[in-house]
C-alpha positions in Angstrom: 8.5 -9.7 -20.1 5.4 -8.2 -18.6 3.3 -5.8 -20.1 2.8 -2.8 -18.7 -1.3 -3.3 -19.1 -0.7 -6.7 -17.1 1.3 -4.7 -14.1 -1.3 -2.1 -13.7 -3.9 -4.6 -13.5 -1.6 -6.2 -11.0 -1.7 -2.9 -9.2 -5.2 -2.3 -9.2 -6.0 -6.0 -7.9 -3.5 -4.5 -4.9 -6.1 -1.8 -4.2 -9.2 -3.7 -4.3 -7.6 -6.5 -2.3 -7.1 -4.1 0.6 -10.4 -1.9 0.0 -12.4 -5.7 -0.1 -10.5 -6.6 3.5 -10.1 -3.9 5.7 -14.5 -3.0 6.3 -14.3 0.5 7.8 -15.3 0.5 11.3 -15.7 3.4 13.9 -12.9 3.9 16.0 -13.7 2.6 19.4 -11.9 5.5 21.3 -12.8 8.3 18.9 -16.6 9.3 19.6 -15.2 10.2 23.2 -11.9 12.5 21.5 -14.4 14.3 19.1 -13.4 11.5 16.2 -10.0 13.2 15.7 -8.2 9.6 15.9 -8.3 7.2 12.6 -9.4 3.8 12.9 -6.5 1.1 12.7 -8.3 -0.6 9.2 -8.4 3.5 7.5 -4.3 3.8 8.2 -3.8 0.3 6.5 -6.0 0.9 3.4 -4.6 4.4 3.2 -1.4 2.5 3.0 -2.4 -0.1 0.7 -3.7 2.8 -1.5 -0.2 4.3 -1.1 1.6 1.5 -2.5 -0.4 0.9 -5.5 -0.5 4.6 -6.7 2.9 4.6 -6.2 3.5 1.6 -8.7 1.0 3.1 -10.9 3.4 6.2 -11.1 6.4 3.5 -11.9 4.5 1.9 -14.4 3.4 4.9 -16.0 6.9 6.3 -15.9 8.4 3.2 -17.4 5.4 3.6 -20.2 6.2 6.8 -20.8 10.2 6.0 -20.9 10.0 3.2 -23.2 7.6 5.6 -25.7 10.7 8.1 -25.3 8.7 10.9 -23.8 10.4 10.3 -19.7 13.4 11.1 -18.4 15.7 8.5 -17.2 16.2 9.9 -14.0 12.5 10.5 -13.0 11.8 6.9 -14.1 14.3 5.4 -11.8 13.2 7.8 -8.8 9.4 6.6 -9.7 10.7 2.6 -9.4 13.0 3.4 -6.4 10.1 5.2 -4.2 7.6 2.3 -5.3 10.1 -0.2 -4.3 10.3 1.4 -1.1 6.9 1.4 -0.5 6.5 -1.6 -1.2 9.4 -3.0 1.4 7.2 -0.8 4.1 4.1 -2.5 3.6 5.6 -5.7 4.1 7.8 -4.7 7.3 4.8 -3.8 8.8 2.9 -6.2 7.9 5.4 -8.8 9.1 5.3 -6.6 12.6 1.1 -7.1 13.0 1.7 -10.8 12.7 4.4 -11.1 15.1 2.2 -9.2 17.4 -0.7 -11.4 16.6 1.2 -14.5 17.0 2.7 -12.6 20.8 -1.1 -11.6 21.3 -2.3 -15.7 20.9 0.6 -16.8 22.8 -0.7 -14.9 26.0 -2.2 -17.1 28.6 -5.4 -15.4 29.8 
């Protein structure tokens, strides 16, 4: 059984993965629109960010569960919506490959 000092370590090595890969770069198109549009490596560490607060909330309700101070119900919803987010992540990130892999296959 893991602890729950082992999952949010798990959680945190999540975030720093995605802050350590995706280098912030200027938009190309957004000096031109007044910088109103977000570059693409922003969106995906916002989402990596998004995913690992939302298993921090899990763990913590699990935590707080086990100590008898959570409700059931909040716990399952915290577990449920990290679950999700994590199932998002990894349908997109299964859509950039494919469109990588399209993108490589293009003759030039």
């Amino acid at each position: 059984m893991t602890t729950s000092s082992f999952v949010a370590g798990a959680y945190s090595a999540a975030q720093n993965l995605g802050a350590k890969t995706l280098a912030a770069k200027p938009a190309l198109g957004a000096g031109a629109l007044g910088g109103q549009l977000p570059d693409f490596s922003s969106l995906v560490r916002q989402a990596v960010d998004g995913v690992g607060s939302a298993g921090v909330k899990a763990d913590q309700q699990v935590s707080a569960a086990v100590a008898g101070q959570a409700d059931l119900v909040n716990v399952v919803t915290a577990v449920a919506e990290s679950e999700a987010a994590i199932e998002t992540l990894v349908a997109v990130r299964d859509r950039v490959i494919a469109a990588y892999e399209e993108i490589m296959r293009m003759q030039v």
